[in-house]
N, C-alpha and C positions, 0 to 999 in steps of 0.2 A: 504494500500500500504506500504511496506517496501522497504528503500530505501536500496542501495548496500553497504555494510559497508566500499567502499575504498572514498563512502560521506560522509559516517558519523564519518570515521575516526579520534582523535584528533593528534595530535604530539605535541612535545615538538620544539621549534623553537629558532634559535642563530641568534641575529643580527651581520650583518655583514655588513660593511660600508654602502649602501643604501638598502641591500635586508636581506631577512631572507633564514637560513639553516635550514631546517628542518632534525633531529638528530632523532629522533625517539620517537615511543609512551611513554606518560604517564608511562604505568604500568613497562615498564622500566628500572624507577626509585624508590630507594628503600628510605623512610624514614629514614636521620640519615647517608646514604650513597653515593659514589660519582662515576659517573661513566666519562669514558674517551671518549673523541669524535672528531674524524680526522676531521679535517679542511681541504678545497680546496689546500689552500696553504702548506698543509703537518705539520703543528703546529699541537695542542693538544687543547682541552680546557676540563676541569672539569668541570661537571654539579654535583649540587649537588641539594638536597628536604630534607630540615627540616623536622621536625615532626612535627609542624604548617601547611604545605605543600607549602612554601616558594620555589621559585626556584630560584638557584645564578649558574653564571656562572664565570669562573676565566680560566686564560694560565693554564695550567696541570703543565708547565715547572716549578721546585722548582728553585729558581732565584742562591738559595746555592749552591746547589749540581750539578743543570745541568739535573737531571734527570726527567723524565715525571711523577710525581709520585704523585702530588697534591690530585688525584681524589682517593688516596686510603686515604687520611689523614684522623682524627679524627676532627669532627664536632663538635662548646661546641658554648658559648657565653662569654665573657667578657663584663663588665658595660652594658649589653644589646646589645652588638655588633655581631652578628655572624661572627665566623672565621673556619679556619681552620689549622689543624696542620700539618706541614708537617711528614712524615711517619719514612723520615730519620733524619731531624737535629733539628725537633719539636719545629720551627720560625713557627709562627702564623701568617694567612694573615687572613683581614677582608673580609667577601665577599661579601660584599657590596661597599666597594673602590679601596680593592686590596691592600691597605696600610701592610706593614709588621708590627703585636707589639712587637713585638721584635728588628725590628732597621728601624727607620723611614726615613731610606733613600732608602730602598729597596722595591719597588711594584710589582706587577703582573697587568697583562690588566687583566679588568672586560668585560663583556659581557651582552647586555639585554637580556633577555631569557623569553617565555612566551609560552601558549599553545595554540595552534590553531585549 
């Protein structure tokens, strides 16, 4: 018996206050890369997949500039930290707190993210 693949489908999933959004498949997501993803409320958020195959979520919104731009930034690590860089003014957010290394008074919302 084979089951219908919209059963065996997985997604990638964004928690959101008590429920989960499901954003789209796995293959999706590129290694290294980040993509952008509408929120109910009209926000942004940036899903990003390490090359470990780690999944982080963060606001798209760069806190600097204003603009929605997070999800194209450049992925690295510091002291073992994953961050990201923003695309335009190249302030680093961790993405796993959302803390900026570049001025620690500045964060972004983080997001649980998982595959279902």
């Amino acid at each position: 018996m084979t089951l219908a693949p919209e059963t065996t489908a997985l997604t990638v999933q964004l928690r959101l206050a008590e429920s989960w959004l499901a954003l789209c498949e796995p293959s999706a997501l590129t290694p290294g890369r980040g993509v952008a993803a509408l929120l109910p409320d009209g926000s942004q958020a940036a899903v990003f997949l390490d090359r470990a195959g780690r999944m982080y979520a963060i606001d798209n919104r760069d806190p600097f500039s204003g603009a929605a731009v997070l999800s194209r930034g450049l992925i690295g690590s510091h002291h073992g930290r994953p961050f990201v860089a923003s695309p335009l003014l190249k302030q680093r957010f961790d993405l796993e707190s959302g803390r900026c290394l570049d001025d620690e008074t500045v964060r972004v919302t983080t997001y649980e993210v998982r595959i279902s």
